[in-house]
N, CA, C and O of each residue as an XYZ file, in Angstrom:
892
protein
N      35.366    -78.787     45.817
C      35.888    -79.823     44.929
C      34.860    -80.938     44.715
O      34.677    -81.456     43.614
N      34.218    -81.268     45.798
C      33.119    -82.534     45.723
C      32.021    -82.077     44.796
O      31.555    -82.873     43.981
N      31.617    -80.933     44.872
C      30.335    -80.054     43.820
C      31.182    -80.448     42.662
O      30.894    -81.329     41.852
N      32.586    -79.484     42.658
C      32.878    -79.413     40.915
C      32.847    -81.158     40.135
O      32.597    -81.408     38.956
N      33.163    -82.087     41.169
C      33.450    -83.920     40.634
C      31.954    -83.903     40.625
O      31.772    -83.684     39.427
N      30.865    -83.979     41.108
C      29.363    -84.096     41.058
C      29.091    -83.391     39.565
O      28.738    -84.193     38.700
N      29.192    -82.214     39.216
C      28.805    -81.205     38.528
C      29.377    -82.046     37.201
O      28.545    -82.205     36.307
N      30.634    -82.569     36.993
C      30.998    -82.548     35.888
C      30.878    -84.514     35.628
O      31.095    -85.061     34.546
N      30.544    -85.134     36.731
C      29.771    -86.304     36.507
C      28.385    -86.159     35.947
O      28.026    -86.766     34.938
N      27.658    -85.384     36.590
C      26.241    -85.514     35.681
C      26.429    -84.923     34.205
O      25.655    -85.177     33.282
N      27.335    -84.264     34.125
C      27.620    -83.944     32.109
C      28.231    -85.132     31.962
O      27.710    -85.588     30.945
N      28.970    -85.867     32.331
C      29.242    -86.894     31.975
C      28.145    -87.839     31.205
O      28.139    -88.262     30.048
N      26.966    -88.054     32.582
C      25.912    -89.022     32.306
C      24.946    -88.220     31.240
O      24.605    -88.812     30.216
N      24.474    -86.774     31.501
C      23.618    -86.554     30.128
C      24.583    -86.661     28.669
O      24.115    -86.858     27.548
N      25.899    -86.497     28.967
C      26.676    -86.568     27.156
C      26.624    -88.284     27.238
O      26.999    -88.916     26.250
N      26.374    -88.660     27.875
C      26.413    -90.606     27.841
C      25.058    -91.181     27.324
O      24.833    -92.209     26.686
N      24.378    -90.387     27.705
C      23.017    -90.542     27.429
C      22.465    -89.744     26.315
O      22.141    -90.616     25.509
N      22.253    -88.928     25.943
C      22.503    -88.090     24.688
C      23.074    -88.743     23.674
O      22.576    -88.586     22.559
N      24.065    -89.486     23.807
C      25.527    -90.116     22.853
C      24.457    -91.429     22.342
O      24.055    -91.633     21.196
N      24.173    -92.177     23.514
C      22.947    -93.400     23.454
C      21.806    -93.065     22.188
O      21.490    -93.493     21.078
N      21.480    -92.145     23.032
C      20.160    -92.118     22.056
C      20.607    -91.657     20.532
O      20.017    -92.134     19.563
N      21.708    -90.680     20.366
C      21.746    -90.811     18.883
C      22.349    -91.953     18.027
O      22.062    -92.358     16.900
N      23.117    -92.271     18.774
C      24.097    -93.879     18.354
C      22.469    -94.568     18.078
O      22.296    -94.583     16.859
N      21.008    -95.241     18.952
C      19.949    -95.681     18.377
C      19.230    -95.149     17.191
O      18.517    -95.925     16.555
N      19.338    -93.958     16.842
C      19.164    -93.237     15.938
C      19.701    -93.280     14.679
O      19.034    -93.171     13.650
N      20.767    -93.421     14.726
C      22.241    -93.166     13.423
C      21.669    -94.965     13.152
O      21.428    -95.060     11.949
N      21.422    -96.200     13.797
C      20.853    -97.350     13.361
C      19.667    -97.360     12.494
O      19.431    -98.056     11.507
N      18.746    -96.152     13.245
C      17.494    -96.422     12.725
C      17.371    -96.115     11.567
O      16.844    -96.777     10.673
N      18.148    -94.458     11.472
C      18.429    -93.834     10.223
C      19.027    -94.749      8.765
O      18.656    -94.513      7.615
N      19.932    -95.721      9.132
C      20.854    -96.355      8.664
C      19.190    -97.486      7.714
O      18.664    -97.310      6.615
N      18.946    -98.357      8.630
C      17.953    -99.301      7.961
C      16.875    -98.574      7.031
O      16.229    -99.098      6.124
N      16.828    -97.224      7.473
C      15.795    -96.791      6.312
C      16.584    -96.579      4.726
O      16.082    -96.789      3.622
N      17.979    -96.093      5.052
C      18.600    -95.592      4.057
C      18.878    -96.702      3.002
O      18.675    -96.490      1.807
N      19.301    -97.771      3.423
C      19.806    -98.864      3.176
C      18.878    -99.319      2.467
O      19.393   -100.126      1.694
N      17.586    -99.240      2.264
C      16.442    -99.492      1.328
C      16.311    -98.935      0.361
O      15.529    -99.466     -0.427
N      16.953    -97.668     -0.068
C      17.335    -96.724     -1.055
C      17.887    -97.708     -2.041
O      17.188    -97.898     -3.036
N      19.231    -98.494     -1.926
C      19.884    -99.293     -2.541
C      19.049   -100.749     -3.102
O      19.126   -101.070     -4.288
N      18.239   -101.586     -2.079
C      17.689   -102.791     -2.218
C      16.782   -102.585     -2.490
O      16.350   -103.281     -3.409
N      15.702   -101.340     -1.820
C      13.729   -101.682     -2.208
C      13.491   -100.142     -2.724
O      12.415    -99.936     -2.162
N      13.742    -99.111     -3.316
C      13.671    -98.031     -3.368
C      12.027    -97.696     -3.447
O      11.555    -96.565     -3.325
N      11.386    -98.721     -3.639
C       9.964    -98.326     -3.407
C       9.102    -98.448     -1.644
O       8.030    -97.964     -1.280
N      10.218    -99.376     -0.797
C      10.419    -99.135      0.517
C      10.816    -97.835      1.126
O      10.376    -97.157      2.054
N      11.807    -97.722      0.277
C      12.432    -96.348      1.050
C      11.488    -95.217      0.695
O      11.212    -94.345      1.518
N      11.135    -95.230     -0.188
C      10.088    -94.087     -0.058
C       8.701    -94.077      0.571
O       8.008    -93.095      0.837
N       8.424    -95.425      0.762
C       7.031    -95.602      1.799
C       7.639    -95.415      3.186
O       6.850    -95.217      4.110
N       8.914    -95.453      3.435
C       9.525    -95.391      5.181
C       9.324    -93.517      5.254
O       8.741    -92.705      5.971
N      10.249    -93.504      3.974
C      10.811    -91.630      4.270
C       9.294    -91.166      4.327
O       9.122    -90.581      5.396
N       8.221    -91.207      3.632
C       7.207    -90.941      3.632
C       6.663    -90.796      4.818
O       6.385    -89.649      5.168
N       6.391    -91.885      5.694
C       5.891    -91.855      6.984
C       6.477    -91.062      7.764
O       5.805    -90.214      8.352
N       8.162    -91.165      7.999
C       8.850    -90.293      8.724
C       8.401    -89.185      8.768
O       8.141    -88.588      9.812
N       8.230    -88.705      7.502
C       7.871    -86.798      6.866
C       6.809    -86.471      7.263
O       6.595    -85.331      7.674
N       5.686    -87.643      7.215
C       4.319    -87.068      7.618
C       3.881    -87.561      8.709
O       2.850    -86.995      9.074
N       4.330    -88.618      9.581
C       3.517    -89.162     11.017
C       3.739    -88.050     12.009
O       4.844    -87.714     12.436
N       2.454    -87.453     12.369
C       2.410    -86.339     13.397
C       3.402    -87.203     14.456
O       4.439    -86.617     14.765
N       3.248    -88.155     14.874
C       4.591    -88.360     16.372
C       5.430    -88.036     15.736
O       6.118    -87.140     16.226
N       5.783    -88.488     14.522
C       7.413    -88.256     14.641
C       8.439    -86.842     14.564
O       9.459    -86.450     15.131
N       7.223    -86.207     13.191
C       7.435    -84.559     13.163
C       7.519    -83.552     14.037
O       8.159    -82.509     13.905
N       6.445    -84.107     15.489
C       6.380    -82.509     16.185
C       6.777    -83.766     17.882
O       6.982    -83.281     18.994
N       6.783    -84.977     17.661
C       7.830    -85.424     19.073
C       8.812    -85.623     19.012
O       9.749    -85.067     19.585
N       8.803    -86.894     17.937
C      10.719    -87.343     17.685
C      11.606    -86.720     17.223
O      12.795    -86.763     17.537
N      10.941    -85.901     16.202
C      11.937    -84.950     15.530
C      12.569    -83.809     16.691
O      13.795    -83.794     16.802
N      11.783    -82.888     17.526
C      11.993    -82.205     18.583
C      13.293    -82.717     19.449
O      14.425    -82.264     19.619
N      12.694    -83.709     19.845
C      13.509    -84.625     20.498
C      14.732    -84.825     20.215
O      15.558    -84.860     21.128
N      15.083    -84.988     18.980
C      16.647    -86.012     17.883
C      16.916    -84.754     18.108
O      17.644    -84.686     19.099
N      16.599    -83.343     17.510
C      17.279    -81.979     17.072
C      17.999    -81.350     18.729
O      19.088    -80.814     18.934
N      16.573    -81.780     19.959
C      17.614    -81.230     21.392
C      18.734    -82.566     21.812
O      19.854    -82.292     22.243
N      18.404    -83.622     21.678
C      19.823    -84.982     22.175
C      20.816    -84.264     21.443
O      21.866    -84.149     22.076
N      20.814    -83.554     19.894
C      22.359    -83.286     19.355
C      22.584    -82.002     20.120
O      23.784    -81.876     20.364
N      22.165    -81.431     20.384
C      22.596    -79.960     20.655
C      22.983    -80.049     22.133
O      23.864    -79.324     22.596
N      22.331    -80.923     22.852
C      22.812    -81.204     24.429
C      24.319    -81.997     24.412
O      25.283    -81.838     25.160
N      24.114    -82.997     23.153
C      25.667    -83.892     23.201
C      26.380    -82.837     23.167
O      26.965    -82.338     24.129
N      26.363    -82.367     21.830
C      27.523    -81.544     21.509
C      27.987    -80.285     22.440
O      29.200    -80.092     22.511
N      26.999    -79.301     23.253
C      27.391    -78.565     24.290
C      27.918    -79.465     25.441
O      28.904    -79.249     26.144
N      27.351    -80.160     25.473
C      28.301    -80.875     26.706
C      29.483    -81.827     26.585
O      30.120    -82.249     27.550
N      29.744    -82.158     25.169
C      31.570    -82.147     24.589
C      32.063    -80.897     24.838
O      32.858    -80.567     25.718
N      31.613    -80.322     24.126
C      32.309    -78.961     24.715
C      32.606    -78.243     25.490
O      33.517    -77.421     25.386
N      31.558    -78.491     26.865
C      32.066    -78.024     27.853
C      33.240    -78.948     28.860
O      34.225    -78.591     29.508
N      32.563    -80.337     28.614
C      33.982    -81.274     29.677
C      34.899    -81.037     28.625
O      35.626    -80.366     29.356
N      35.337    -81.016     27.825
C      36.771    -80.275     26.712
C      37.231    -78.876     27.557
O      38.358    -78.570     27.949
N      36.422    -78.408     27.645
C      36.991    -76.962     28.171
C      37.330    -77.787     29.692
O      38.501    -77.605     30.028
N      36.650    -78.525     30.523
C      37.175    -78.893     31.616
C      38.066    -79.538     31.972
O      38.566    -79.574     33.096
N      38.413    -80.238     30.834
C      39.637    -81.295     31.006
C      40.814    -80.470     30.536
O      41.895    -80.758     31.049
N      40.786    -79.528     29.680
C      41.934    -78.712     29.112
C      42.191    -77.868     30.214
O      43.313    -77.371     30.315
N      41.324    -77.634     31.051
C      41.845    -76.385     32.408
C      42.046    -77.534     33.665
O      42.798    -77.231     34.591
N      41.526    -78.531     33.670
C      42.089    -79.633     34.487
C      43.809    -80.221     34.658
O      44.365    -80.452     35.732
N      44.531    -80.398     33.016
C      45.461    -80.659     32.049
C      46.464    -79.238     32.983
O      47.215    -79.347     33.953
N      46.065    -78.010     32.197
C      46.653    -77.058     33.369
C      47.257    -76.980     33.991
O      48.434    -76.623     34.043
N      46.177    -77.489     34.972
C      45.906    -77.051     36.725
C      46.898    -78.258     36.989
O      47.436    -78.121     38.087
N      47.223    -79.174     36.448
C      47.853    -80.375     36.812
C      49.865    -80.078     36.272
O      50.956    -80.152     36.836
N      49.397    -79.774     35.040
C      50.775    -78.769     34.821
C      51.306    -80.420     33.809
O      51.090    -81.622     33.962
N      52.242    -79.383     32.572
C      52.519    -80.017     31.424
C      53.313    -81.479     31.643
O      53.301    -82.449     30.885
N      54.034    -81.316     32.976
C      54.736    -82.864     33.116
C      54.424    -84.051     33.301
O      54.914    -85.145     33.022
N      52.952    -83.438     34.147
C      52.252    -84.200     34.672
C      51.542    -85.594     33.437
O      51.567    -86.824     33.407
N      51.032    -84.602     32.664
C      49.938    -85.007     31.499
C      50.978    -85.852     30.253
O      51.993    -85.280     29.856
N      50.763    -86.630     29.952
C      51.443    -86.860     28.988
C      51.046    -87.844     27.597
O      51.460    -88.895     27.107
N      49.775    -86.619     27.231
C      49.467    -86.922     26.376
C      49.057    -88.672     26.153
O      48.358    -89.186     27.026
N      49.558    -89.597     24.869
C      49.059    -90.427     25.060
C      49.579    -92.140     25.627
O      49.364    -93.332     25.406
N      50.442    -91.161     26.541
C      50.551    -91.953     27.915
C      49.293    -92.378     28.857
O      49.212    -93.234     29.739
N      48.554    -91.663     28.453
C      47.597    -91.834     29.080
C      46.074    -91.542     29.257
O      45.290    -91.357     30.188
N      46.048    -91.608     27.522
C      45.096    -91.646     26.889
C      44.943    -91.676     25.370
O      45.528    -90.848     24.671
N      44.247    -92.521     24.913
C      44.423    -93.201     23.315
C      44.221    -91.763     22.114
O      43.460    -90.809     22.280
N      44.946    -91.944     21.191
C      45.012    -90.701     20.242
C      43.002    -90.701     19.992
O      42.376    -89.651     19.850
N      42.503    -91.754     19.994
C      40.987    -91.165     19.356
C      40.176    -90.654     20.715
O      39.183    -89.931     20.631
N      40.787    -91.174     22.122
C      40.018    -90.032     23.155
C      40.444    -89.125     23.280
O      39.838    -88.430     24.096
N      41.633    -88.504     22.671
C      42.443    -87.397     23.125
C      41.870    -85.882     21.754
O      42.071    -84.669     21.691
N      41.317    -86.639     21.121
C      40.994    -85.900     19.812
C      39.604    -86.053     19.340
O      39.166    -85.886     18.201
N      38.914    -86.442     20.553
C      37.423    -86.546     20.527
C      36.229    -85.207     19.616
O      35.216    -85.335     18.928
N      37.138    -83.854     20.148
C      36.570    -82.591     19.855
C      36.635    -82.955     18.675
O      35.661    -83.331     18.023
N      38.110    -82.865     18.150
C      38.374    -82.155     16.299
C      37.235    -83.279     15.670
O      36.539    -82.895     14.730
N      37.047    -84.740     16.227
C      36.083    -85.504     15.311
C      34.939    -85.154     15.410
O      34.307    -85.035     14.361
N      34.209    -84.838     16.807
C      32.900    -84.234     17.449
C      32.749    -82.883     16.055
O      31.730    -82.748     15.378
N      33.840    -82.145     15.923
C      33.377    -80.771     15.349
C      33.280    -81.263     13.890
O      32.490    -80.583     13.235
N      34.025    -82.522     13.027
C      33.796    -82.116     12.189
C      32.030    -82.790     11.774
O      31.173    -82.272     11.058
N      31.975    -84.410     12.734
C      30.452    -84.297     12.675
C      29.770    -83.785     12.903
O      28.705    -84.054     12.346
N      29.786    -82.650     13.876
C      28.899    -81.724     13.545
C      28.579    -80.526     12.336
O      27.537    -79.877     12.244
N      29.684    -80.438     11.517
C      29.816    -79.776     10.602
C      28.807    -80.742      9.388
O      27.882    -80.236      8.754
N      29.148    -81.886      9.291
C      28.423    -82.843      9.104
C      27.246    -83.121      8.640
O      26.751    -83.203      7.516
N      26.748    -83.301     10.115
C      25.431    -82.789     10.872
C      24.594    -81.946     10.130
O      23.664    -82.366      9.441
N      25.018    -80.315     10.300
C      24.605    -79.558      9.062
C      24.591    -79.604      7.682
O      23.684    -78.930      7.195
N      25.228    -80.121      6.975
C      25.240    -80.026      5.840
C      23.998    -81.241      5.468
O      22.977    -81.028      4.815
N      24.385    -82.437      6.036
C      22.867    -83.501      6.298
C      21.648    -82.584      6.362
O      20.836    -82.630      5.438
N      21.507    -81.940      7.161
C      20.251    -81.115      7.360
C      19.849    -80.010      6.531
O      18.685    -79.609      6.532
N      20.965    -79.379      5.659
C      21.071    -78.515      4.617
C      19.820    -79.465      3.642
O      18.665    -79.308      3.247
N      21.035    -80.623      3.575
C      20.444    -81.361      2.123
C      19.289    -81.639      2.366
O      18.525    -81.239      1.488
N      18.503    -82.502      3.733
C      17.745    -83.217      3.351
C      16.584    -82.711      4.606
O      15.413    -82.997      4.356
N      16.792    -82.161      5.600
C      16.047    -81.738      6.025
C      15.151    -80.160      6.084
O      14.108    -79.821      6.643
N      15.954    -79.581      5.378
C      15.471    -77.841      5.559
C      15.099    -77.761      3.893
O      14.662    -76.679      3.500
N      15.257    -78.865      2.898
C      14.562    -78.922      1.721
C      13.203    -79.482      2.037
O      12.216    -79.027      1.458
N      13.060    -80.794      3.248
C      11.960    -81.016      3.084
C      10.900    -80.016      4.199
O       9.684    -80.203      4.193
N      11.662    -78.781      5.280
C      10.971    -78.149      5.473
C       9.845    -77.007      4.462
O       8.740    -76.468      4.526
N      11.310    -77.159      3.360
C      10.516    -75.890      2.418
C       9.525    -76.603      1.605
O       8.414    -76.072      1.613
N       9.652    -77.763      0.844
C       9.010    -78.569      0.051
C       7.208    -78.662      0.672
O       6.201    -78.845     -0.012
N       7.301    -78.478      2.037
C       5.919    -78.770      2.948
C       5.025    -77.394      3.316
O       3.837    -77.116      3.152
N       6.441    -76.491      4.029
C       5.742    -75.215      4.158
C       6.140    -73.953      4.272
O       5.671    -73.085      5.008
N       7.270    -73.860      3.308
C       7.449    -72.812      2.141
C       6.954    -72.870      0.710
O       6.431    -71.855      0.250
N       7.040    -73.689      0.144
C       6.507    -73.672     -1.086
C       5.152    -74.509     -1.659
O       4.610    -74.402     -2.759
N       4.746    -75.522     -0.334
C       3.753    -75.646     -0.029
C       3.382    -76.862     -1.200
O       2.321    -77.040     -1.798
N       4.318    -77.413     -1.264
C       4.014    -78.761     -2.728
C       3.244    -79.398     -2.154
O       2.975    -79.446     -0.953
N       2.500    -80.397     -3.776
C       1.407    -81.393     -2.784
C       2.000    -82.709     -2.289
O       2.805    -83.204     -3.078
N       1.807    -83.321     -1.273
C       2.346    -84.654     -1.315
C       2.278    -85.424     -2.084
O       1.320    -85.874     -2.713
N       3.711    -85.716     -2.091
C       4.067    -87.369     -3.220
C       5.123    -88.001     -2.150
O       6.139    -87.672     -1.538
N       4.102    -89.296     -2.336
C       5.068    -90.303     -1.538
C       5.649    -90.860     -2.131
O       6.135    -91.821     -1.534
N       5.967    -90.759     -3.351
C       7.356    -91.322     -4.518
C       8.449    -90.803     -4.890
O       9.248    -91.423     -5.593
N       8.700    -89.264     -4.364
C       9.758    -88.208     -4.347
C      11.117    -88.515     -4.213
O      12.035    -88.284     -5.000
N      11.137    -89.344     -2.560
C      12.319    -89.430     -2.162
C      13.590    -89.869     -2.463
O      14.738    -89.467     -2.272
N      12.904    -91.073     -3.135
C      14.290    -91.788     -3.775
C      15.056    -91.612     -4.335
O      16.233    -91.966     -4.253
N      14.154    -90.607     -5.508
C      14.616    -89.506     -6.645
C      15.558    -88.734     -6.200
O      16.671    -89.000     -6.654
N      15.472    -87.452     -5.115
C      16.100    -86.660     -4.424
C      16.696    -86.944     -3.594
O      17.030    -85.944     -2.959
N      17.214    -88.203     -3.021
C      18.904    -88.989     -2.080
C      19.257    -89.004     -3.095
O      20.360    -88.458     -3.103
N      18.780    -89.553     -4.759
C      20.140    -89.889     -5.571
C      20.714    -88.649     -6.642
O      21.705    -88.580     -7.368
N      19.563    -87.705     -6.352
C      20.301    -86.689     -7.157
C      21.084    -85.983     -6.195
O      21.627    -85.031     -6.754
N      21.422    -86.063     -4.756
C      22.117    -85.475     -3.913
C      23.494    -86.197     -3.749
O      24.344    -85.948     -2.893
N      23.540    -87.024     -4.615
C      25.135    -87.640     -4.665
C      25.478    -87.511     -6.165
O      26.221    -88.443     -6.475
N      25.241    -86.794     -7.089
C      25.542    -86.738     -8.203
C      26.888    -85.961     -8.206
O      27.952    -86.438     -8.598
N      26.682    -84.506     -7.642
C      28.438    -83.909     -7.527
C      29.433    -84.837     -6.410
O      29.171    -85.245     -5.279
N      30.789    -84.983     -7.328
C      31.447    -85.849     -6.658
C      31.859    -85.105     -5.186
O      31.569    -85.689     -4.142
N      32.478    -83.919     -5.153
C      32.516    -82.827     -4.084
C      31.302    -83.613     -2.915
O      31.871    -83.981     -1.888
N      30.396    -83.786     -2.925
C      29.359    -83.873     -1.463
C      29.356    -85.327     -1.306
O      29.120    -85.867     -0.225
N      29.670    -86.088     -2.604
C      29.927    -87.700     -2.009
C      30.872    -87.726     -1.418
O      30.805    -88.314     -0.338
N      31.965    -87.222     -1.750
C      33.244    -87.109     -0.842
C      33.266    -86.708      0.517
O      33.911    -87.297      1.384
N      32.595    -85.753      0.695
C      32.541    -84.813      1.955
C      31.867    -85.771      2.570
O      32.374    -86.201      3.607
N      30.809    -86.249      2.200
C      29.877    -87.568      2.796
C      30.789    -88.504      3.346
O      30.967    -88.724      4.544
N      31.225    -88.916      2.602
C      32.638    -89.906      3.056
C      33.460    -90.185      4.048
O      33.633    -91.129      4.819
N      34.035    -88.913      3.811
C      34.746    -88.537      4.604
C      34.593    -88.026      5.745
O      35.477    -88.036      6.601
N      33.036    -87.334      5.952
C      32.551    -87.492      7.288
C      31.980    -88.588      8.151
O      31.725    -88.548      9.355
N      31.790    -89.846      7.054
C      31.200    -90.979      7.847
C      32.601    -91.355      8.361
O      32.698    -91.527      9.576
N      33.835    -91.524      7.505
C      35.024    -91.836      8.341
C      35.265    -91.831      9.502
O      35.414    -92.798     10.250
N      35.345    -90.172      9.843
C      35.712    -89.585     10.630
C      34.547    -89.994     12.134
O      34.947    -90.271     13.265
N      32.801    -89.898     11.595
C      32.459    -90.646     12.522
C      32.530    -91.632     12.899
O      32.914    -91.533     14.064
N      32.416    -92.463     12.683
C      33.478    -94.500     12.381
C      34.226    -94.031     13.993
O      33.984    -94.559     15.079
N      35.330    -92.702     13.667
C      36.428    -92.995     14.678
C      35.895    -92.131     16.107
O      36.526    -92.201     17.162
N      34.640    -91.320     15.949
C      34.372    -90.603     16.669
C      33.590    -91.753     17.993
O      33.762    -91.647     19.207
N      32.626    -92.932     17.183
C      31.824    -94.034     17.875
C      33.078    -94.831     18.525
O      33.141    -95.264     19.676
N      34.099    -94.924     17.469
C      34.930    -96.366     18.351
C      35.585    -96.015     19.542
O      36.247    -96.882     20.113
N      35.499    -94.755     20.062
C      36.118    -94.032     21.304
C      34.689    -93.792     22.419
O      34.680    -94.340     23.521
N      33.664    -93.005     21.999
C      32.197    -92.643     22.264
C      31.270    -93.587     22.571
O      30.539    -93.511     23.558
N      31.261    -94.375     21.866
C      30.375    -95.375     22.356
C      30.387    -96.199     23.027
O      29.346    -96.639     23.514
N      31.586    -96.700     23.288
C      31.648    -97.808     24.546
C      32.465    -96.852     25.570
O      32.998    -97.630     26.362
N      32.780    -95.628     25.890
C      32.763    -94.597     26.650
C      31.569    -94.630     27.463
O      31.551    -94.814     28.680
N      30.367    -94.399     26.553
C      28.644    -94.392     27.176
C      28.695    -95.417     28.501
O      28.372    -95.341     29.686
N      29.109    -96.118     27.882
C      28.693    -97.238     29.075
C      29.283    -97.344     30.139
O      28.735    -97.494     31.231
N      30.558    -97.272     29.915
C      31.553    -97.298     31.176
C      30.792    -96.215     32.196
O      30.269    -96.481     33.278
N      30.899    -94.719     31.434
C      30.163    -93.753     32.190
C      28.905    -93.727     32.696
O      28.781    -92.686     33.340
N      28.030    -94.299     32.710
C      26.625    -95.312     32.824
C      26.931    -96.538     33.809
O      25.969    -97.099     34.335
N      28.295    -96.995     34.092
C      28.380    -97.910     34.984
C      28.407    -99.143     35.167
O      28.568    -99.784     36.205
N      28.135    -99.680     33.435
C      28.500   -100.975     32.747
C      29.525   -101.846     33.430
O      30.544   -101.999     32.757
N      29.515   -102.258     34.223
C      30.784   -103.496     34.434
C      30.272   -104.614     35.209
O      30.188   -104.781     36.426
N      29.868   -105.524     33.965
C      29.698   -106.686     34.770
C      29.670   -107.667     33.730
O      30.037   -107.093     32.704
N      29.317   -109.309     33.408
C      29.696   -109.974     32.321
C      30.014   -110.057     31.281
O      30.922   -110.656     30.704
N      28.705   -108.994     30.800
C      28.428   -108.532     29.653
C      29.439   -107.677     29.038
O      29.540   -107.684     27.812
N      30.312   -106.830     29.861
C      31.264   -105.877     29.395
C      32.011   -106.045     27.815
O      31.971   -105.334     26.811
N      32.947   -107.805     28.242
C      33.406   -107.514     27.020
C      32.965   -107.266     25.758
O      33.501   -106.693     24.809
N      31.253   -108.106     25.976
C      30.350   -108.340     24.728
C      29.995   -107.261     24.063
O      29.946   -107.219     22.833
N      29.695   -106.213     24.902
C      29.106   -105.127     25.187
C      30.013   -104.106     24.222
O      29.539   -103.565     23.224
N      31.683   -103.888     24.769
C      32.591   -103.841     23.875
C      32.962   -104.177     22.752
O      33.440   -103.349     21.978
N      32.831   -105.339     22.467
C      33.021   -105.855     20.966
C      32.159   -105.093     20.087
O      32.604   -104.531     19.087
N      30.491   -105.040     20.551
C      29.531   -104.924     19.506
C      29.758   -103.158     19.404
O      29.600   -102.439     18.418
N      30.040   -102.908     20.331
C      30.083   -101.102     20.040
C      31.321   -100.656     18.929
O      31.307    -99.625     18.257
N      32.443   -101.755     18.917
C      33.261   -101.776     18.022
C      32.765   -101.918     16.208
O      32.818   -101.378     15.103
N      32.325   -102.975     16.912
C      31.647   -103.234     15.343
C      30.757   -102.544     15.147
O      31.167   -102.224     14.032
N      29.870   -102.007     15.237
C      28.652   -101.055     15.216
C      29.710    -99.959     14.395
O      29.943    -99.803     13.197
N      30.085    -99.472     15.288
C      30.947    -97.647     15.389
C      31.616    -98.319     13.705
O      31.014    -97.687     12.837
N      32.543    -99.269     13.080
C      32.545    -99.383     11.984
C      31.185   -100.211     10.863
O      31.170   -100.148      9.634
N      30.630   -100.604     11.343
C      30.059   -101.203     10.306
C      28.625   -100.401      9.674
O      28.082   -100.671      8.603
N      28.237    -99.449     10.571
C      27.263    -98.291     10.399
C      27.718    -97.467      9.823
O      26.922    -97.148      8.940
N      28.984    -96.619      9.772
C      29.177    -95.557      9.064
C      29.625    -95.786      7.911
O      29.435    -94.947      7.031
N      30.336    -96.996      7.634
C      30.525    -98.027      6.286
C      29.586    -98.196      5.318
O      29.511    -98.031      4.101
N      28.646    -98.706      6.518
C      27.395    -98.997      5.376
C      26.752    -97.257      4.581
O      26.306    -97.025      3.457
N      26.986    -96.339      5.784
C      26.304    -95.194      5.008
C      27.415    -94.650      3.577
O      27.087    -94.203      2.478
N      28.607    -94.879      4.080
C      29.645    -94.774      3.072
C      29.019    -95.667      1.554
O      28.570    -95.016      0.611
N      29.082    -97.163      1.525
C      28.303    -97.409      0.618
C      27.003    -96.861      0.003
O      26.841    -96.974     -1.212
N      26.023    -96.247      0.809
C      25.001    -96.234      0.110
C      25.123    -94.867     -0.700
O      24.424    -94.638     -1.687
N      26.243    -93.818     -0.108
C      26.889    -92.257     -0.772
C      27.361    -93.048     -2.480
O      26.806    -92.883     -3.566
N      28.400    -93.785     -2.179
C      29.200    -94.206     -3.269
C      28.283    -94.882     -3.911
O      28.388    -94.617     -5.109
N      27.207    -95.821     -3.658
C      26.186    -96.214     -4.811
C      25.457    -96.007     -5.269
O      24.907    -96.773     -6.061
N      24.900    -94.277     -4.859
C      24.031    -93.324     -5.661
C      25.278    -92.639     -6.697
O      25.143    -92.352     -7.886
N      26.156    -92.526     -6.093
C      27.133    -91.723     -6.876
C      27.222    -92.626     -7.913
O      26.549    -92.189     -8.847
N      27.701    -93.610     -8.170
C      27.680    -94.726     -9.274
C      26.928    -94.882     -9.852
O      27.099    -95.463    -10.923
N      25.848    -94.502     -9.506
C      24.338    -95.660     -9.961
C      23.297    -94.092    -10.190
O      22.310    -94.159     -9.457
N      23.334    -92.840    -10.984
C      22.646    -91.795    -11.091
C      21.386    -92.819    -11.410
O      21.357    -94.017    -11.689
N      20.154    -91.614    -11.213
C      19.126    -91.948    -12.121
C      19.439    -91.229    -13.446
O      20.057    -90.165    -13.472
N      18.830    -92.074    -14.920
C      19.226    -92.083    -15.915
C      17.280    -91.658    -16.875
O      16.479    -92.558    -17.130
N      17.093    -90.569    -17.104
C      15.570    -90.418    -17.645
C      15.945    -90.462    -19.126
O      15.070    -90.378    -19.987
């Protein structure tokens, strides 16, 4: 029993940590995007660098692609542990959200659909700019990008889906992210502060990406 509480604490701390680093990520991502709307000649000198700075292509990128694939296997596996835990404890016992809030109790169905998400993000914008480099081998233009985020919100169908997956992440952070910390061991002044801002973050980040979907969708380029 002491192995299996050890065993399923350290998934705890790598999905806490994993969760961290993309929550810094989904920010960073966020300030580049957000230039799309205000400096679009920014956003394409940022996306630019991203695409071509050897660190970021063959370290950070490596890096961002294993943190999701470690989060998400290791939702999935404490899910499978807590559902055979739930069990083992027997239906009277558990009572649902007696004793635990509807957005921790439904962590998976939000986890799965950002990850569904996830992919389709990477459909659009990353496995085009794999082919754009070295499948089809175009020459660089660092003026491309801006062009191609806003023709990727033109069908209303993928702004929506966009949408509606930032929603859904919104509710996936306001449970997840100040989770991280507790599980990390957070308790001391700072807590409530600490709390508040993960609140606001978890909505005001996926909001903002919500806007910048709906203001390409509004705002086509017009030749």
């Amino acid at each position: 029993m002491s192995a299996l509480i050890k065993s399923s604490l350290a998934r705890k701390v790598v999905m806490a940590l994993s969760g961290l680093f993309l929550v810094f990520f989904l920010g960073q991502h966020f300030v580049i995007n957000i230039t799309s709307v205000i400096a679009p000649d920014t956003f394409n000198s940022w996306s630019h660098f991203m695409g071509y700075n050897p660190l970021v292509q063959y370290i950070l990128q490596p890096i961002l692609i294993a943190g999701v694939i470690v989060h998400f296997v290791m939702g999935f596996v404490l899910e499978l542990q807590n559902r055979a835990a739930r069990g083992a404890v027997g239906y009277a016992t558990y009572k649902g959200s007696a004793n635990a809030s509807w957005l921790s109790r439904n962590m998976i169905i939000s986890g799965l659909v950002v990850l569904a998400f996830i992919g389709l993000h990477m459909y659009d914008f990353w496995i085009h700019e794999m082919s754009y480099k070295y499948i089809e081998v175009k020459p660089e233009d660092p003026t491309r990008y801006y062009e191609e985020t806003v023709l990727k919100f033109e069908p209303v169908w993928r702004t929506v889906l966009y949408v509606i997956s930032f929603v859904l992440l919104a509710m996936h952070l306001l449970h997840g992210f100040a989770s991280s910390f507790q599980t990390m061991g957070v308790n001391n002044k700072y807590s409530a502060a600490i709390k508040s801002f993960t609140k606001i973050y978890a909505i005001a980040i996926p909001l903002g990406f919500v806007f910048i979907a709906l203001y390409h969708h509004f705002n086509p380029i017009t030749h």
